[in-house]
C-alpha positions in Angstrom: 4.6 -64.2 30.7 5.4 -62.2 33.7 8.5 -60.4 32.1 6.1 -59.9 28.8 3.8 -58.2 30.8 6.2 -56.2 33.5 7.7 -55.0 30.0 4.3 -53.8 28.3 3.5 -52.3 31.7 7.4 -50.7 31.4 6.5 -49.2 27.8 3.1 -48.2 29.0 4.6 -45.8 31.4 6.9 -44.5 28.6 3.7 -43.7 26.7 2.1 -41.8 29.6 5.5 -39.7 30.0 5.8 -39.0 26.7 2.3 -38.4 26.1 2.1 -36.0 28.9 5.2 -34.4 27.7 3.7 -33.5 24.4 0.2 -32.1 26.0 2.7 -29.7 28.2 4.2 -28.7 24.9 0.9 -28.5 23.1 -0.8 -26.4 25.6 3.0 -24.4 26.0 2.0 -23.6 22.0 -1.7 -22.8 22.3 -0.4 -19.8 25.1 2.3 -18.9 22.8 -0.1 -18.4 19.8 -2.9 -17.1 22.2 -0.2 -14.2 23.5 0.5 -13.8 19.9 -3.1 -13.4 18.7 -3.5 -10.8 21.5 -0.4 -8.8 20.5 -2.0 -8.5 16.7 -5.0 -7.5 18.0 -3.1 -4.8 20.1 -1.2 -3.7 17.0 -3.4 -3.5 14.3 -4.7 -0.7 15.3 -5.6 2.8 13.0 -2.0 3.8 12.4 -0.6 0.3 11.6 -1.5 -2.7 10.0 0.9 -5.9 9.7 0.0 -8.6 7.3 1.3 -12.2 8.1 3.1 -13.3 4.5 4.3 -16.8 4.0 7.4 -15.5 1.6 8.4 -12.0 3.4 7.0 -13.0 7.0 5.4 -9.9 8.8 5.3 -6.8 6.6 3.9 -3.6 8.5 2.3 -1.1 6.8 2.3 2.3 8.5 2.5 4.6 5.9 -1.3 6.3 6.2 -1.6 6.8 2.5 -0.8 2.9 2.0 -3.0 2.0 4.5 -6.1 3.6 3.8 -5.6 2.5 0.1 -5.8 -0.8 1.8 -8.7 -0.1 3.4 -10.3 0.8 0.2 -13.4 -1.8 -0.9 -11.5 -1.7 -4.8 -8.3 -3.3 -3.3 -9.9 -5.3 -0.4 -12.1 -7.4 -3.2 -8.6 -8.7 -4.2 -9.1 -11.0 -0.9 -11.8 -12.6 -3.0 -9.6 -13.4 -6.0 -7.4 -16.1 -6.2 -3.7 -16.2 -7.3 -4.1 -18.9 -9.4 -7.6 -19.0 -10.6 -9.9 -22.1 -10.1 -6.7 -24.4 -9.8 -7.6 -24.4 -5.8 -10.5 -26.5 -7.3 -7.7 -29.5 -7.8 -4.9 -27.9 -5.9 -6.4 -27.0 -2.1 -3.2 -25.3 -1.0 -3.4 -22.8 -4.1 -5.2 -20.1 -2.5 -2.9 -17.9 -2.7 -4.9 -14.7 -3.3 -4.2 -11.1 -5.4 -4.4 -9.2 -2.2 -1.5 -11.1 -0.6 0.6 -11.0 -4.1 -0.1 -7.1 -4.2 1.1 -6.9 -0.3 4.2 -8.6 -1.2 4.6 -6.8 -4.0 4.5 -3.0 -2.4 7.0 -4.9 -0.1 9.8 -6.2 -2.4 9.0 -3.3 -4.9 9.2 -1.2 -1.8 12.8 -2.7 -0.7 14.6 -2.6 -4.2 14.1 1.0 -4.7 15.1 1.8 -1.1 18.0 0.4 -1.7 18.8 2.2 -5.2 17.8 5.3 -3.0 20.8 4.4 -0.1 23.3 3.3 -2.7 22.9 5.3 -6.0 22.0 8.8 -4.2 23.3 10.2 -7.7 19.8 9.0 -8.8 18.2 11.9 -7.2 15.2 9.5 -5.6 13.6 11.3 -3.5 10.5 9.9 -0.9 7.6 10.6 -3.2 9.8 8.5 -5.9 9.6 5.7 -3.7 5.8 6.3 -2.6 5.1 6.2 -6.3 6.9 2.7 -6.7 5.1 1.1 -3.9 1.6 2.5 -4.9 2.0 1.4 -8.2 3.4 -2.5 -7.3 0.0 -2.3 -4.5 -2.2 -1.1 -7.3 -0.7 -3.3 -10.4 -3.3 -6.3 -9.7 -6.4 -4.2 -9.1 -8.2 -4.7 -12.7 -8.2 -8.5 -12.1 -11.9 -10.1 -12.3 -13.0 -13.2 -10.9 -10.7 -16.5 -11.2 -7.4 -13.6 -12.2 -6.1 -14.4 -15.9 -9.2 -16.5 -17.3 -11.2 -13.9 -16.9 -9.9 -12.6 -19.6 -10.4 -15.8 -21.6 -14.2 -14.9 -20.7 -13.7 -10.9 -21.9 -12.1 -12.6 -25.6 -15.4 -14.8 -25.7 -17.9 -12.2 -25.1 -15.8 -9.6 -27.2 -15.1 -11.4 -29.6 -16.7 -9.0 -32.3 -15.1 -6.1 -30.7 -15.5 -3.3 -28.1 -13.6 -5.1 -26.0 -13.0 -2.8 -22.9 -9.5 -3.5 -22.0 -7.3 -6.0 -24.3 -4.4 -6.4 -20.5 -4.8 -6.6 -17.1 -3.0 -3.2 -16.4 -5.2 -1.6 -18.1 -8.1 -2.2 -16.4 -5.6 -1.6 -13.1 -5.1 1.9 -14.0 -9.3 2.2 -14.4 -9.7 0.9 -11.2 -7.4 3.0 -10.2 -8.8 6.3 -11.5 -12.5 4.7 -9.9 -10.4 4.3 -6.7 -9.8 7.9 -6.2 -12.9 9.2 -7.0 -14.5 7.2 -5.1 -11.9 7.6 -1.4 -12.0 11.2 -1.3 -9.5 10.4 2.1 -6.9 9.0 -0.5 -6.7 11.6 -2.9 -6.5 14.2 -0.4 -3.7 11.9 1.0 -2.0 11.5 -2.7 -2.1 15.4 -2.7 -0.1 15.4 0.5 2.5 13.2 0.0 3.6 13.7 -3.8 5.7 16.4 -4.2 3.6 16.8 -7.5 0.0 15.2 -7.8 -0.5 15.2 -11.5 3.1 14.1 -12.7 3.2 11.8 -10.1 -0.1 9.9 -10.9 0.9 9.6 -14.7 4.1 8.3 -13.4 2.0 5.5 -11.5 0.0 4.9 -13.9 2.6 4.5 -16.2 4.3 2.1 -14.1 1.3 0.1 -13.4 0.3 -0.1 -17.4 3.9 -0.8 -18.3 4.4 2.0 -20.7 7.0 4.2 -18.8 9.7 5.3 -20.8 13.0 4.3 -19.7 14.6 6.6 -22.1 13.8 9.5 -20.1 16.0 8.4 -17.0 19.1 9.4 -19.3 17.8 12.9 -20.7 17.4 14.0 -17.0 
């Protein structure tokens, strides 16, 4: 009985060690995280804003006319709207929402042309090129209503007989869009600075966004 209990006493002691081994680690992690919190307040400031994503990890955005279309209440309602639609209902780690898919995709749309831009300079691309890529992959999920694609199963319902105001998603993208920029008078006058030409440029988004650019005319130029 004696050993029994000198060797639960033994193990005991383990426990204590290792249990105050792990509360060192755990509070080791809490200052790490609280240092890190700090820094992200530090840094998003006005001129910069980084986004934590779970596929690209940080992705700073300091490009002013990117930001304060971020800023804008038309894209920050994206927050609001799920990825996936009401599958979170059944699915609690599907929250996943449109403004984080629009983030990542300015990112990657960002980083593929960048690269066509370093190694196909016989493409001509020039920085308003790229600007008009990344708007339009920020902007591409704007026209989404409440619980993303079956909202559109509500539109065909109530529609049904016609007057239907948008029949895709895009399309009701490029409206918002077109309602975004009259309503930031800060963004257009921020799309008139950096496009090297305001009108052909915003078809060009547009176009993007809505799907119906014409790859033909990439070989007549």
């Amino acid at each position: 009985r004696d050993k029994i209990v000198q060797g639960l006493l033994s193990q005991n002691g383990k426990l204590k060690g290792k249990l105050s081994e792990a509360t060192k680690m755990m509070e080791q992690l809490q200052k790490e995280m609280k240092q890190k919190d700090q820094t992200m307040q530090q840094e998003q400031g006005k001129d910069y804003l980084i986004f934590e994503d779970d596929v690209y990890g940080d992705i700073t955005i300091d490009d002013p006319l990117i930001l304060k279309i971020v800023q804008t209440c038309q894209f920050q309602r994206l927050k609001d709207i799920k990825q996936l639609g009401y599958i979170y209902q059944n699915m609690q780690k599907s929250t996943y929402s449109r403004l984080q898919h629009s983030i990542g995709m300015y990112y990657l749309a960002g980083e593929y042309v960048k690269q066509l831009q370093q190694r196909q300079p016989e493409l001509n691309i020039t920085e308003s090129d790229v600007l008009c890529v990344q708007i339009a992959a920020l902007c591409y999920n704007l026209g989404h209503g409440p619980f993303s694609h079956t909202f559109g199963l509500f539109l065909d319902e109530m529609f049904k007989y016609g007057n239907k105001p948008w029949e895709k998603v895009s399309e009701a993208s490029v409206m918002m869009f077109d309602h975004m920029i009259e309503e930031n008078d800060e963004v257009k006058v921020l799309l008139v600075k950096f496009l090297d030409n305001y009108e052909e440029d915003i078809a060009f988004i547009k176009e993007l966004i809505h799907g119906t650019y014409n790859v033909c005319k990439i070989y007549h130029n």
